[in-house]
C-alpha angles and dihedrals in degrees: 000000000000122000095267095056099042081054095048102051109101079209092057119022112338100104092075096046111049098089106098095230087080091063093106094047088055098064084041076068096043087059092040084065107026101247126163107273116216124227108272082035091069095056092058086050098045090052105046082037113045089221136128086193127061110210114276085209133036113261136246102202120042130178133194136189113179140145131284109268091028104132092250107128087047083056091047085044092051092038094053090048095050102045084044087054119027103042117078100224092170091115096052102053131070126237112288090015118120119194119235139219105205119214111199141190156142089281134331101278100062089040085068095072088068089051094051092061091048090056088049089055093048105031088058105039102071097205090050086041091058092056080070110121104155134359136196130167089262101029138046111193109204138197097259104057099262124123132200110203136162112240137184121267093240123122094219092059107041084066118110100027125121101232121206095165123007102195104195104186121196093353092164084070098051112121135183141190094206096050143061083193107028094155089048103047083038084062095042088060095037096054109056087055085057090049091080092056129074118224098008118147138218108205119193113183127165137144101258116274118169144340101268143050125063104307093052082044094056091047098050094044093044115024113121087356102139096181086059124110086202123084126219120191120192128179151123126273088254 
């Protein structure tokens, strides 16, 4: 079942999308995951992208900037349940390996809201409900050896893991004593731990900030840039 669909089944995921004001997110789905865009669709991407070309595959490596109120961290939220869920990763990982969905942020307590949401998808879709194994205030542990746990935004401590999906919310607004560069050397040890498993995903997503770090880095780099495997997403909070 592909992201549309899951989205669209008043029995998954359905009850938090109908209201027409998601539309948009909704094509910000369709180019996650490289599928076909329909003709007023590709306005609306054409115009948050940049871009004259949708992905042909589904990227590895997406980027938004959007306004405050705008709905983002309930779309990281939704992103990271359903490539926890509804993706088999058995083959890809070794005997006693789980596979984690890393939830990051300025610090834990705002990483919770994301949590929050995740426990709102599971805790209402029965089916989704039943892959629980073991559950914390900052991890689910679910059936199919995948874990979704809160982690601290350093860049020491996010090293050895196997990364699926890396949610880096607000990650114009990370900041560090230790580093002059604490978003970029966060990415440098999150990435390598994505690189085992196809299709993971690292997902930064902040309100803009300023005009440096690795968000504005990102932006300026990949932006309409059609030839890029990596998707930037700009727009207001409305």
């Amino acid at each position: 079942m592909n992201i549309l669909q899951a989205v669209r089944d008043p029995k998954l995921f359905a009850p938090w999308f109908q209201n027409v004001s998601w539309s948009r997110w909704l094509v910000f789905f369709k180019s996650l995951f490289a599928l076909p865009l329909e003709d007023g669709e590709r306005e609306i991407f054409e115009q948050h992208t940049g871009r004259s070309l949708s992905p042909a595959v589904p990227v590895g490596e997406a980027w938004v900037v959007v306004g405050r109120r705008s709905g983002k961290s309930l779309i990281a939220a939704f992103v990271a349940v359903y490539l926890a869920t509804f993706r088999d990763y058995e083959n890809f990982l070794a005997k006693g390996e789980v596979g984690t969905v890393m939830l990051l942020a300025a610090n834990k307590r705002q990483a919770r809201t994301l949590m929050r949401y995740i426990n709102g998808f599971l805790d209402s879709i029965p089916i989704l409900k039943s892959m629980i194994v073991r559950q914390t205030r900052e991890s689910i542990e679910l059936k199919n050896r995948i874990v979704i746990e809160i982690h601290v935004s350093n860049f020491r401590s996010v090293r050895g893991y196997t990364i699926v999906t890396a949610i880096c919310d607000e990650i114009a607004f990370w900041r560090s004593d230790e580093s002059a560069n604490p978003d970029e050397e966060i990415l440098n040890g999150i990435r390598p731990g994505l690189v085992t498993i196809p299709g993971s995903l690292l997902l930064c997503i902040s309100s803009p900030h300023a005009r440096r770090g690795a968000l504005w880095e990102a932006y300026s780099r990949y932006f309409r840039k059609d030839e890029s495997g990596i998707l930037v997403w700009r727009g207001a909070t409305r």
